[in-house]
N, C-alpha and C positions, 0 to 999 in steps of 0.2 A: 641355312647351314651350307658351310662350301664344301664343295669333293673337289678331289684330287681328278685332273682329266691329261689327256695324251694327247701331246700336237699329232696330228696325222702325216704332216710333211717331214718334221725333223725326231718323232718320235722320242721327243724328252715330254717329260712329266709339267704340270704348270696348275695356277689354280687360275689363270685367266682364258675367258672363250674364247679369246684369241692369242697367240704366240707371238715373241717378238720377232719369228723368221716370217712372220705372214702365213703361217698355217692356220687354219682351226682346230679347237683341242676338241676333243669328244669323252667319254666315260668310257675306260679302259677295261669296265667290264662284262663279263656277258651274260646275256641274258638269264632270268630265270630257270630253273628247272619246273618243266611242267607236264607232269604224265598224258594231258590232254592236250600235246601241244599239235595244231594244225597243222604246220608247217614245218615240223619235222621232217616228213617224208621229201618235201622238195629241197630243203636244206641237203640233205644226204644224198638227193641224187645230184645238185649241182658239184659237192665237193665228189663224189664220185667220175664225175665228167669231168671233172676240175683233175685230178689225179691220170685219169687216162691221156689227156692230152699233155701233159707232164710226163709222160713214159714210166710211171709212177706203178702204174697197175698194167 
């Protein structure tokens, strides 16, 4: 079965894992939700960091 995926470079939509600008596409979705997720906490602290250095917070 094919999905729909997202060039990373040019950001349009494509069904091929490669684009014709020379991007690769990837699945434009995100990850599950998962009450036991490990990596939760480091996810939130890098957008956390990711914000302050952005003047954000």
């Amino acid at each position: 079965m094919k999905r729909i995926l997202k060039c990373q470079k040019c950001h349009q939509y494509t069904m091929q894992e490669t684009h014709s600008c020379g991007g690769t596409a990837i699945t434009p979705k995100p990850a599950k939700f998962n009450l036991e997720d490990k990596y939760g906490r480091l996810r939130r602290k890098a957008k956390e960091d990711e914000w302050k250095k952005a003047g954000l917070i």
